[in-house]
C-alpha positions as CSV (number, residue, x, y, z in Angstrom):
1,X,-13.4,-1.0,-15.0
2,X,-13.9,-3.6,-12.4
3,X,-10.5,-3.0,-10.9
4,X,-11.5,0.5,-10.4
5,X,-15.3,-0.3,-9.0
6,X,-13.0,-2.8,-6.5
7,X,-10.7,-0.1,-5.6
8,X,-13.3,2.4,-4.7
9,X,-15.4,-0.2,-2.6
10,X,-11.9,-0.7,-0.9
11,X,-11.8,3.1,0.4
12,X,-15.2,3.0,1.4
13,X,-15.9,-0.2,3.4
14,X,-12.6,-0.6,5.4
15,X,-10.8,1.8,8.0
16,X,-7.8,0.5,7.4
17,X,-6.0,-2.9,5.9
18,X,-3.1,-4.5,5.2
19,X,-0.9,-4.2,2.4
20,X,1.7,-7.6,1.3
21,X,5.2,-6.2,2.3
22,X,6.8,-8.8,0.2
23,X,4.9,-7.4,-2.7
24,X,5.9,-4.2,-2.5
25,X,9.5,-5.0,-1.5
26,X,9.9,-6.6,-5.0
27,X,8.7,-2.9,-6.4
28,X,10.8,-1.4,-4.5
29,X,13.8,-3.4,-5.5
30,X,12.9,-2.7,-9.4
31,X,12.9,0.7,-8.8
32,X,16.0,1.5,-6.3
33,X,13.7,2.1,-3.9
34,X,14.6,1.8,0.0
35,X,12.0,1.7,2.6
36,X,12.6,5.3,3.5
37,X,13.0,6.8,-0.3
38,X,9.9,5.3,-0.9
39,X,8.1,6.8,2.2
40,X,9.9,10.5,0.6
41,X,8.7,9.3,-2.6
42,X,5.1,8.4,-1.4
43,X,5.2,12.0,0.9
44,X,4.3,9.5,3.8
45,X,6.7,9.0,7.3
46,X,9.0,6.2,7.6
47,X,6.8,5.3,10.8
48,X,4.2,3.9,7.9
49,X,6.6,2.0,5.7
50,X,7.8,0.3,9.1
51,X,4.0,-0.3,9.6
52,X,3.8,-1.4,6.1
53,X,7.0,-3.6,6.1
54,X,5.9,-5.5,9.4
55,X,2.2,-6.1,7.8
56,X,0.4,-3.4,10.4
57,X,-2.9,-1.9,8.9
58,X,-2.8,1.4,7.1
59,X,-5.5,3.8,6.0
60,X,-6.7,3.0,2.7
61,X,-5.2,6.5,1.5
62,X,-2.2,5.4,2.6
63,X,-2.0,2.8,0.8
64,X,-2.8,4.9,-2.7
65,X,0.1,6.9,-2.0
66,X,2.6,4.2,-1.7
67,X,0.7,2.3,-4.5
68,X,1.0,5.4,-7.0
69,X,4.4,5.6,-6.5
70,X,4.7,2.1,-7.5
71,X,3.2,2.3,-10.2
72,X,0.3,0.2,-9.3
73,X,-3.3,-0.3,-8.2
74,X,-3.9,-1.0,-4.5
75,X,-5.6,-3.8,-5.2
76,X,-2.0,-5.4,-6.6
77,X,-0.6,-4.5,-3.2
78,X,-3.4,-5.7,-0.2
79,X,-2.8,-8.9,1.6
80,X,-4.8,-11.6,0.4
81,X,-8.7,-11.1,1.9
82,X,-7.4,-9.0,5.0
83,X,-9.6,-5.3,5.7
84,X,-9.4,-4.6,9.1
85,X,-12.6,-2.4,11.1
């Protein structure tokens, strides 16, 4: 429940942030995944997993989508105290 009270104060305070690529590079090694099935997994362009893999900000639905197909909450995936305006 807290998770999910984080998640949605996530969405609505920041424009954009930055997810941990190493994070989701060991998801995406568990799964098969390479950067560019994941952004056709995710139904994102491979312009935002480069963003995402060189730890560039992101919209906060962005990063859902890639979280979801993950398997995981955003929250698991942001950058330790990083929301950018």
């Amino acid at each position: 429940m807290l998770i999910d009270i984080m998640e949605r104060m996530i969405y609505m305070m920041a424009s954009k942030m930055i997810l941990n690529p190493s994070k989701i590079w060991g998801l995406m090694v568990n799964k098969g995944l390479s950067w560019k099935s994941l952004a056709v997994a995710a139904g994102i362009s491979t312009r935002i997993t480069y963003k995402v893999s060189h730890g560039q900000a992101i919209y906060p639905i962005t990063a859902k989508k890639i979280a979801d197909t993950l398997g995981v909450r955003v929250t698991d995936l942001a950058a330790s105290g990083v929301m950018v305006d």
